[in-house]
Backbone bond lengths (Angstrom), bond angles and torsions (degrees), N, CA, C in turn:
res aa  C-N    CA-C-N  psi(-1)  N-CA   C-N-CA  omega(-1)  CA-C   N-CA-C  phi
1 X - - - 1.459 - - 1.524 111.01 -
2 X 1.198 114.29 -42.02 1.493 122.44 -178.16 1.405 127.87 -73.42
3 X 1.646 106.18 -19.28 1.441 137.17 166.09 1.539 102.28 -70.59
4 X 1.593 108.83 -57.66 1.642 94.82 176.65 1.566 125.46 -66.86
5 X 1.421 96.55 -30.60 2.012 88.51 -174.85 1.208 87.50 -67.49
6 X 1.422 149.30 -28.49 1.563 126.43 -153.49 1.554 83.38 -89.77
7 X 1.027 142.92 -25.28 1.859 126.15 179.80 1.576 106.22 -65.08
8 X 1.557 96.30 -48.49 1.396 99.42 179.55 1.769 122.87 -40.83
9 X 1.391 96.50 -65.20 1.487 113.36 176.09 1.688 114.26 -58.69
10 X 1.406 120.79 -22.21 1.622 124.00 160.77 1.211 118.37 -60.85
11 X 1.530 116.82 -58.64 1.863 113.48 165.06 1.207 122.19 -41.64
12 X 1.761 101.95 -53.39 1.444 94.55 -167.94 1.525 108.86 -56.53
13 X 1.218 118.39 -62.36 1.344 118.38 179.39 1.561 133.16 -40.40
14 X 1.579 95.36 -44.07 1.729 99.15 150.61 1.401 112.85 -44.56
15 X 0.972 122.59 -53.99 1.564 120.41 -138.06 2.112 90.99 -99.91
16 X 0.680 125.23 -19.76 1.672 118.16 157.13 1.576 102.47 -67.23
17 X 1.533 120.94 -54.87 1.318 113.43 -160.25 1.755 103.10 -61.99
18 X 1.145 105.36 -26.14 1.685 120.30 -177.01 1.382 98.34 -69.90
19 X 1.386 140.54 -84.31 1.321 166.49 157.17 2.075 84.19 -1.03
20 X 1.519 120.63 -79.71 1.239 112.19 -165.84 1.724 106.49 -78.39
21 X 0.963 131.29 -13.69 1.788 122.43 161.68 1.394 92.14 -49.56
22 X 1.099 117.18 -59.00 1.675 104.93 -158.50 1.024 152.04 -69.07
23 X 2.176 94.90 -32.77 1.201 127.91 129.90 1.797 124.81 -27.93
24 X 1.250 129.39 -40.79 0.901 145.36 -138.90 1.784 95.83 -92.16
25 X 1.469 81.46 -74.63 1.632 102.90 -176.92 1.755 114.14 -62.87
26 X 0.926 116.72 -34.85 2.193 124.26 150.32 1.216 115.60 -69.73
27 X 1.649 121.30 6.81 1.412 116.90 158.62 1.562 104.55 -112.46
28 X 1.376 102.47 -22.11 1.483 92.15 168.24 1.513 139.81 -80.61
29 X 1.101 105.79 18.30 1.179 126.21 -144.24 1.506 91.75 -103.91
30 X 1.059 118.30 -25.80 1.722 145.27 -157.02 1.344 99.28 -117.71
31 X 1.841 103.34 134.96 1.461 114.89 -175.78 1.264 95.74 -69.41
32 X 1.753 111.95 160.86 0.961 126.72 -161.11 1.876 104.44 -120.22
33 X 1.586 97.54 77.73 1.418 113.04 -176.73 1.537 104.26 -145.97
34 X 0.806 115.46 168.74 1.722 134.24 -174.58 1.697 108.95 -60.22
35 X 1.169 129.53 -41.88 1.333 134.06 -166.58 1.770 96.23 -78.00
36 X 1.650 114.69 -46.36 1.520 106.51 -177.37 1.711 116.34 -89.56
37 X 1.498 102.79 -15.10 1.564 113.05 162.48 1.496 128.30 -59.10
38 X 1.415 110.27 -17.47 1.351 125.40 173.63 1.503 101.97 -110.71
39 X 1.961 113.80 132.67 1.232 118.15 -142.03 1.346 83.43 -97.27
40 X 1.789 133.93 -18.86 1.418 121.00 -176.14 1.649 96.63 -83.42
41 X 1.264 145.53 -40.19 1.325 135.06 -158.40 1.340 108.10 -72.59
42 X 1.218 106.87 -42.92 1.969 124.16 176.01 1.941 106.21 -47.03
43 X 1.224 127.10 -44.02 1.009 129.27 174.22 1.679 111.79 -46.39
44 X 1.282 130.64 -47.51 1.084 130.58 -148.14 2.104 93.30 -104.09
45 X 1.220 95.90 1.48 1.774 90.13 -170.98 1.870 92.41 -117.21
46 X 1.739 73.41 -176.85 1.966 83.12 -160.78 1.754 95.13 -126.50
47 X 0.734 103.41 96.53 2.043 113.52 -164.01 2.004 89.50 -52.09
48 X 0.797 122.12 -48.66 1.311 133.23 -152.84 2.122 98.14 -84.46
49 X 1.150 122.27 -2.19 1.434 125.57 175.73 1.283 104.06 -127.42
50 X 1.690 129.48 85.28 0.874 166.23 121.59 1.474 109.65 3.84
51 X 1.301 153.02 15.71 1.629 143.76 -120.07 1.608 108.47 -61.13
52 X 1.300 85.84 -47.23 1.983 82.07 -155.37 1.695 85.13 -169.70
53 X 1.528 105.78 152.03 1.385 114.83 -170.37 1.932 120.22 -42.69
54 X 1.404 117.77 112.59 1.797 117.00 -157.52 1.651 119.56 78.39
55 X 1.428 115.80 -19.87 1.209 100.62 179.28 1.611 118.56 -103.26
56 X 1.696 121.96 148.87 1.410 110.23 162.15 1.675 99.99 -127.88
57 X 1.017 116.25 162.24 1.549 153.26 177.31 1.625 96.07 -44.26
58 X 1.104 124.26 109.17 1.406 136.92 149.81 1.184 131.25 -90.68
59 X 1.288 120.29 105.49 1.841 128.78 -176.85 1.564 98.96 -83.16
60 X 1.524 110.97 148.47 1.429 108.07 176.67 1.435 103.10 -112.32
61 X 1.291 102.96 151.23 1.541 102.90 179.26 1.342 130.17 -58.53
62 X 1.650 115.35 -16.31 1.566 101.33 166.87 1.300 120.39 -85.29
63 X 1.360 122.77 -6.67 1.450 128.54 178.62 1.440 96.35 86.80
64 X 1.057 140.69 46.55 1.401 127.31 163.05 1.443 93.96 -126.74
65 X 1.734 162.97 -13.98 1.297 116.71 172.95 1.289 72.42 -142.13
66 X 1.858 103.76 168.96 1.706 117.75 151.98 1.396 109.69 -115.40
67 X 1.223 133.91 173.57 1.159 134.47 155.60 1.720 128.88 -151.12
68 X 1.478 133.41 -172.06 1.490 112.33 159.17 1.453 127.64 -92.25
69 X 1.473 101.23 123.96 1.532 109.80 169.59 1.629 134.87 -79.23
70 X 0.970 124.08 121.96 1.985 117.68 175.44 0.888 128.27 -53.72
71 X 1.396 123.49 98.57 1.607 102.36 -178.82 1.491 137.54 -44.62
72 X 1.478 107.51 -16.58 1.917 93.67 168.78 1.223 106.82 -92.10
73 X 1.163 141.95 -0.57 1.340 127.65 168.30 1.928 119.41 -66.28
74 X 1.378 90.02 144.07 1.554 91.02 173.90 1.469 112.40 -124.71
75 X 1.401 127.38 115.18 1.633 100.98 167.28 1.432 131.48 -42.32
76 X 1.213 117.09 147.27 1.384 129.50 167.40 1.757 112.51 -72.24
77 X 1.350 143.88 133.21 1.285 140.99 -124.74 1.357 104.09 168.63
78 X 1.756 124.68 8.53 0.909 108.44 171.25 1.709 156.02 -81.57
79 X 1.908 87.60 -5.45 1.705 95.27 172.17 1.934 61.12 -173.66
80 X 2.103 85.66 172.84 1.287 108.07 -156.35 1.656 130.58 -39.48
81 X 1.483 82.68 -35.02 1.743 105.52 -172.94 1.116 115.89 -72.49
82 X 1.754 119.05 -5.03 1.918 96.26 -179.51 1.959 98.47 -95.91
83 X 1.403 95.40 -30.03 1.593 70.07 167.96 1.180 117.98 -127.00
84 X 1.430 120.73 141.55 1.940 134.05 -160.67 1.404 103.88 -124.31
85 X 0.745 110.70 153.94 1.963 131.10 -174.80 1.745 105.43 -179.28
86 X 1.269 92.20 139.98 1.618 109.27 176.89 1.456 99.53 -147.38
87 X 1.576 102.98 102.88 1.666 89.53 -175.36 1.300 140.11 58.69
88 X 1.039 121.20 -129.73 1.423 135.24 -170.64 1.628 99.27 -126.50
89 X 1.010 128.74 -35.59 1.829 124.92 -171.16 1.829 116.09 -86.49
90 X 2.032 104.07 3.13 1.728 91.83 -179.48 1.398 90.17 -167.10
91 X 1.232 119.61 144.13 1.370 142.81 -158.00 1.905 94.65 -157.31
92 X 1.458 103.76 125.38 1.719 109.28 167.24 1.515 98.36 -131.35
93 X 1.418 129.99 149.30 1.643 127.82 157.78 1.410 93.66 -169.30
94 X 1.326 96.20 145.47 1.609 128.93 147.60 1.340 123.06 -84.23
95 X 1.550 133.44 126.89 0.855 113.09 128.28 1.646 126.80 -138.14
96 X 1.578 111.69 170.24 1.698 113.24 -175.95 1.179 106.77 -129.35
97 X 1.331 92.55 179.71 1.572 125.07 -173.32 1.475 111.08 -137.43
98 X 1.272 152.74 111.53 1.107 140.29 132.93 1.437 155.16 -65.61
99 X 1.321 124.24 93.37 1.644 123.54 -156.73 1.452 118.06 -75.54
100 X 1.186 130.00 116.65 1.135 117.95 -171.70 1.411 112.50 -124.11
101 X 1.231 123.11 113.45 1.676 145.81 141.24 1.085 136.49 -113.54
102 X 2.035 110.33 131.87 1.097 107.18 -179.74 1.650 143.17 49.95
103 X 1.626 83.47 23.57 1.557 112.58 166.34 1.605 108.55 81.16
104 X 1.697 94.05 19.49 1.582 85.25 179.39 1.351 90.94 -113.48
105 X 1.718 116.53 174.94 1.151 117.92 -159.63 1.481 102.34 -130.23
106 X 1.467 137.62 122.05 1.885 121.48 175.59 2.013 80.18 -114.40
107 X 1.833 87.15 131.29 2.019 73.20 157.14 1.837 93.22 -129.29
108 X 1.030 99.17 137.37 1.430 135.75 -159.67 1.870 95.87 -92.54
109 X 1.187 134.37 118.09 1.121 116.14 155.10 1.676 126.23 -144.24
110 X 1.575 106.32 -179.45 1.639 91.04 -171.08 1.617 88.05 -130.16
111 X 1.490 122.59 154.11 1.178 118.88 146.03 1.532 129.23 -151.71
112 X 0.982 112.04 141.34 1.855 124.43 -168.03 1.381 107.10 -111.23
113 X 1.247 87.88 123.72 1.845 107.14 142.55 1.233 125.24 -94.96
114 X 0.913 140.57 114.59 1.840 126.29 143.28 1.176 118.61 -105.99
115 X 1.455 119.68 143.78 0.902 159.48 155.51 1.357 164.73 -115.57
116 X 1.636 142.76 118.68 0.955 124.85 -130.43 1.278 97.17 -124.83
117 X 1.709 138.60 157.26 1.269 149.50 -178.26 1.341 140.41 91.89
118 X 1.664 99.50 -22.73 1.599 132.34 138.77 1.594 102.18 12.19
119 X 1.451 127.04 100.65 1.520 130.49 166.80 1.436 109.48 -69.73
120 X 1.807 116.92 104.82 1.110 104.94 170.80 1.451 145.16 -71.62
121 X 1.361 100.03 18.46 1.457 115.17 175.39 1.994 109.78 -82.51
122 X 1.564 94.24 -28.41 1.548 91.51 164.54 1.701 118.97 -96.44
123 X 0.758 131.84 23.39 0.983 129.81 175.12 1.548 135.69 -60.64
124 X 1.581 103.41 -42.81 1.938 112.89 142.41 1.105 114.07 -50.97
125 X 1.028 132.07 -40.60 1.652 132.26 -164.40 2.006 104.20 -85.83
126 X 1.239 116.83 -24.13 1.391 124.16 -173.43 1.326 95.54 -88.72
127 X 1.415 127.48 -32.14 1.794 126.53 -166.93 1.375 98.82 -80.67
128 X 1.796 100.37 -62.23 1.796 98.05 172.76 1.598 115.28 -14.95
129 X 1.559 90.56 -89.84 1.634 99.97 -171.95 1.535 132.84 -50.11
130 X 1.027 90.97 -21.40 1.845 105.08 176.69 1.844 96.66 -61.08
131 X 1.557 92.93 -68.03 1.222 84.62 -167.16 1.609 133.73 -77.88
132 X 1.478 102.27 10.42 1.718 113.44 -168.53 1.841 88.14 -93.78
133 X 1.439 107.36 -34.55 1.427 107.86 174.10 1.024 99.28 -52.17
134 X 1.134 136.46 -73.67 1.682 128.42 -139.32 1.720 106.08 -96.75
135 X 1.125 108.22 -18.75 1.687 95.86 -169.37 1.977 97.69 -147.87
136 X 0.814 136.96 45.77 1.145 153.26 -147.90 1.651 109.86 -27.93
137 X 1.184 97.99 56.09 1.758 112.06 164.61 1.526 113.06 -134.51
138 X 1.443 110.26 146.45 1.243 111.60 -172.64 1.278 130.69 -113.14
139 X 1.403 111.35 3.80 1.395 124.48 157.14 1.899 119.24 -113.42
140 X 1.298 92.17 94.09 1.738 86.15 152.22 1.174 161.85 -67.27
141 X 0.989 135.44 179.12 1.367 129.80 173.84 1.421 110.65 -55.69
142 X 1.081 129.71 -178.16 1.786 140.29 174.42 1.358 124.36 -139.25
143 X 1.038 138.96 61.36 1.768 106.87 160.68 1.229 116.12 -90.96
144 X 1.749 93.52 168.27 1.688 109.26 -162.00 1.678 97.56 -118.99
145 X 1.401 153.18 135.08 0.985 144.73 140.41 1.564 119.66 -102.21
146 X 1.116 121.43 174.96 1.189 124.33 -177.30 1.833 118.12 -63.64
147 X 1.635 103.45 -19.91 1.434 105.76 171.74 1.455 117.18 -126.77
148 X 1.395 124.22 6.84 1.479 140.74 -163.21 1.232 127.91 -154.54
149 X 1.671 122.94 141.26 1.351 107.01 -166.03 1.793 82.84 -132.10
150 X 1.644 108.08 120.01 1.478 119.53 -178.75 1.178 100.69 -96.56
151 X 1.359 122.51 131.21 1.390 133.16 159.69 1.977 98.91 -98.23
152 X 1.666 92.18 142.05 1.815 72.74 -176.49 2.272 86.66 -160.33
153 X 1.173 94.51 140.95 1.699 116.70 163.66 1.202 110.16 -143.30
154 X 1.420 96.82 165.97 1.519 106.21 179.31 1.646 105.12 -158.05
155 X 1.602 124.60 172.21 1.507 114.34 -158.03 1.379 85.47 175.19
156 X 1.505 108.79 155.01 1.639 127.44 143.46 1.221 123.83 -76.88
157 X 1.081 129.83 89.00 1.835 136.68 160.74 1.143 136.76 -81.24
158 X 1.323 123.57 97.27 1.410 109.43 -171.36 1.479 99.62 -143.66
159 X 1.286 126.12 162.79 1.552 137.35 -136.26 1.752 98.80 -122.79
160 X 1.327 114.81 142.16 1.413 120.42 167.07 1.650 100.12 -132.66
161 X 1.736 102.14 106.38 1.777 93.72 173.35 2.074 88.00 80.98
162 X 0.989 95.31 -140.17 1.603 122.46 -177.57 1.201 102.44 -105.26
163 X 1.272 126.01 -26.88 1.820 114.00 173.21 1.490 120.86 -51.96
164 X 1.209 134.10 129.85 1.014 140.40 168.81 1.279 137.46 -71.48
165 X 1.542 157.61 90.70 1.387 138.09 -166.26 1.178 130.62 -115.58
166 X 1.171 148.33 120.93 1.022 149.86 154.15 1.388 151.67 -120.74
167 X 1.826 99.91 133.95 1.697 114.11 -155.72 1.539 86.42 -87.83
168 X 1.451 106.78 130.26 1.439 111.72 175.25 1.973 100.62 -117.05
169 X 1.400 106.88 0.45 1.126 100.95 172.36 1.378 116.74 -99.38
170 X 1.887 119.39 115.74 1.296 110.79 179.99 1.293 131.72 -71.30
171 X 1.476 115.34 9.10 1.597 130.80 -172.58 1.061 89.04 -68.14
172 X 1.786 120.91 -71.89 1.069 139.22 178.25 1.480 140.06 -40.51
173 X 1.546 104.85 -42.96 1.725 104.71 157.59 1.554 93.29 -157.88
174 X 1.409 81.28 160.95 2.134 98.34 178.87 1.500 101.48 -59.65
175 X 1.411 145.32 167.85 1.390 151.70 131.36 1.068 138.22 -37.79
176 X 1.520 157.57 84.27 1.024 155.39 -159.04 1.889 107.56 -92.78
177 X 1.005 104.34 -32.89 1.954 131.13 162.46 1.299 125.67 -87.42
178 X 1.394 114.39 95.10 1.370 117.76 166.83 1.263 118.47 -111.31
179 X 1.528 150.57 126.32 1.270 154.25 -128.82 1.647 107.63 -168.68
180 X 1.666 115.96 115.58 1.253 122.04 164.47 1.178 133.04 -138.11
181 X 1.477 132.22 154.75 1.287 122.86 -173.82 1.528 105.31 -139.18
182 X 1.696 102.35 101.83 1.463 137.24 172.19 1.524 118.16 -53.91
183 X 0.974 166.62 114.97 1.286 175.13 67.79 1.687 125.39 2.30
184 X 0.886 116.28 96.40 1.756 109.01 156.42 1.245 139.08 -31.06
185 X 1.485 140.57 76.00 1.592 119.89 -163.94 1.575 112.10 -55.15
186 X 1.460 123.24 -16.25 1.352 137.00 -179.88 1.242 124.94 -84.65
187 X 1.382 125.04 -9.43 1.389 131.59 -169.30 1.434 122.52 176.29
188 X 1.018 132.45 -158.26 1.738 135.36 -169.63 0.733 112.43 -108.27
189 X 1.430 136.34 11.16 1.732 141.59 -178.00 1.734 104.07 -90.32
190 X 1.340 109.16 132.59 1.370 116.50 -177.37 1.600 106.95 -157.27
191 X 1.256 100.80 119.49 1.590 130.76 178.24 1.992 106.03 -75.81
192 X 1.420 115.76 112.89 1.374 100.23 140.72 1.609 128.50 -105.43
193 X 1.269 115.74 142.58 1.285 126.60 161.00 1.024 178.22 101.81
194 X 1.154 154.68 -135.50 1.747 142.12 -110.00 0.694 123.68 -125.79
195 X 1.816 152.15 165.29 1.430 132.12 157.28 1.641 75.62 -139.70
196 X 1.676 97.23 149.74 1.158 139.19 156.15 1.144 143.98 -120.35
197 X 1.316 133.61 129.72 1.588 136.18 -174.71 1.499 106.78 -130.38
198 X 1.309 118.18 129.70 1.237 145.86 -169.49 1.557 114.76 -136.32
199 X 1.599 90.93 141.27 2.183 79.93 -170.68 1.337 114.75 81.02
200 X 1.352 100.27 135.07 2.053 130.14 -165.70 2.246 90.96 -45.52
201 X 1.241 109.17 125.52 1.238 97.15 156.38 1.253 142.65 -90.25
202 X 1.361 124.74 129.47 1.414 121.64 -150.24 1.642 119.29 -77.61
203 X 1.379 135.50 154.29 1.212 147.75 -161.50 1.806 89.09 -48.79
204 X 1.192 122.80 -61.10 1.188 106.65 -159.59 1.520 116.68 -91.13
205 X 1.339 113.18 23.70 1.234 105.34 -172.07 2.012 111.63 -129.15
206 X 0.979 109.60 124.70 1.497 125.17 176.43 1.300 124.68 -58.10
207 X 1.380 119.69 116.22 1.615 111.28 177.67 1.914 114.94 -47.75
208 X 0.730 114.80 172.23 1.678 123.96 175.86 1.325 129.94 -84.11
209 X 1.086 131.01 77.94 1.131 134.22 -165.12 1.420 129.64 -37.72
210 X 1.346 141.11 154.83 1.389 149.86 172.69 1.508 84.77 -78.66
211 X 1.638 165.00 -15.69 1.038 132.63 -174.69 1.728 80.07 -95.00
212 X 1.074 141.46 -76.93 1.820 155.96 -169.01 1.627 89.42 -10.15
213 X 1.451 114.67 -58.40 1.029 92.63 -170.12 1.720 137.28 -115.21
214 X 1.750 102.67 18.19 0.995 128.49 160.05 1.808 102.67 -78.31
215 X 1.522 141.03 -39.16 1.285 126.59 129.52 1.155 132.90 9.19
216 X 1.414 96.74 -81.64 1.564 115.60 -157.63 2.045 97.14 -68.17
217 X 1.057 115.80 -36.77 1.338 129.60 -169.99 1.807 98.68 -68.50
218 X 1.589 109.11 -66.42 1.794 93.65 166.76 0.843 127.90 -64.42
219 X 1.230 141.87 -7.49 1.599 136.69 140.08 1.391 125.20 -51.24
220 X 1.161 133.77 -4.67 1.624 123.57 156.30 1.378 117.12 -98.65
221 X 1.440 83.17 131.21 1.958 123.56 -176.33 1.409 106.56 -88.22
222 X 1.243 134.48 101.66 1.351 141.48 159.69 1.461 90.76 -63.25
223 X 1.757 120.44 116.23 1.264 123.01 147.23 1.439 122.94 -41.07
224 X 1.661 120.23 141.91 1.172 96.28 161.18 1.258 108.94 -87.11
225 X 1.861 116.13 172.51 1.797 121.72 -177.53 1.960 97.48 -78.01
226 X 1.505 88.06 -179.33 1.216 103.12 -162.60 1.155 102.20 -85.74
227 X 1.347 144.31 -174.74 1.304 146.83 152.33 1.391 126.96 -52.25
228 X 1.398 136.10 74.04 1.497 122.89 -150.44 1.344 111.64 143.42
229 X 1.446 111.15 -42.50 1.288 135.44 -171.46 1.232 121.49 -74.33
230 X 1.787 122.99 77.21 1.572 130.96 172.16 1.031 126.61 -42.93
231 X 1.549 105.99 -37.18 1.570 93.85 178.95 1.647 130.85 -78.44
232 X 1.367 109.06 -4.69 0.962 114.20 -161.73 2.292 109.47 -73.04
């Protein structure tokens, strides 16, 4: 009897040490940064598309755009509402970063909409307001690419009470608000958005540049539709 529990207790133990080798080596497999260290953010990236120095290739779950992701960012994933998808026509996510020095705290974040069906006859009228909301000017910036038309501002905003403020002069302070609205020249699909930073920034860490995230903005790929596919 004592011969068998000790066989017993040999498998088992084999078979965990087996079970975590394998584990081990399918985690190694995966860069070893914050975006693929988190098992929900890793889903949506492509370990093997490398983009550009920190970033990899993010597929979205409806299959209509990719773009570049940061490696310290992690989506937010904590109950239903941080991440949304309906099909193929709506995509919502957060995600952050938190910088930490010297007990101070910057949390860094990004968040997207896409969306599909967007009447491009409103489309002045959707940029307007976006941006009179957030930074109270109504003409933005412009770029044009060969498949996308970025509307993009950026500003210092920060709140006293419920009052709202914002330095739109960068002489005056760096940007903590960067804000864009992506367009398809091919179809009705249109991306907004944003990065945010909140919290004292720390000695070693750099505000976010108007190029970082004028970047991040030519990096989204409006899929093309399928063969069949009107709406696209």
């Amino acid at each position: 009897m004592k011969k068998r529990t000790k066989t017993i207790i040999a498998v088992l133990a084999g078979t965990v040490i087996l079970i975590g080798g394998i584990w081990l080596i399918n985690e190694s497999r995966y860069p070893n940064v914050p975006a693929f260290n988190d098992h929900f953010t890793r889903k949506f990236l492509n370990k093997d598309k490398k983009m550009d120095d920190g970033f990899y290739e993010f597929k979205s779950k409806t299959g209509q755009y990719t773009m570049w992701f940061p490696e310290e960012y992690r989506l937010i994933h904590e109950n239903d509402e941080d991440y949304v998808v309906s099909g193929k026509m709506y995509e919502r996510w957060v995600a952050t970063y938190t910088k930490e020095h010297k007990k101070k705290h910057q949390i860094n974040s990004i968040s997207l909409k896409f969306s599909e069906g967007r009447d491009p006859g409103d489309e002045s009228f959707s940029v307007e307001s976006l941006m009179k909301n957030r930074f109270n000017v109504s003409e933005p910036k412009v770029i044009e690419t060969s498949n996308t038309r970025i509307y993009y501002q950026s500003a210092y905003i920060y709140f006293k009470g419920a009052e709202k403020y914002v330095i739109n002069d960068k002489s005056k302070h760096a940007p903590n608000t960067h804000v864009a609205y992506v367009t398809d020249k091919h179809s009705k699909k249109v991306i907004q958005l944003s990065f945010n930073s909140v919290g004292e920034r720390s000695g070693n860490s750099e505000p976010i540049t108007e190029e970082w995230f004028i970047k991040l903005c030519k990096s989204i790929n409006f899929n093309k539709p399928n063969n069949g596919d009107l709406r696209g």
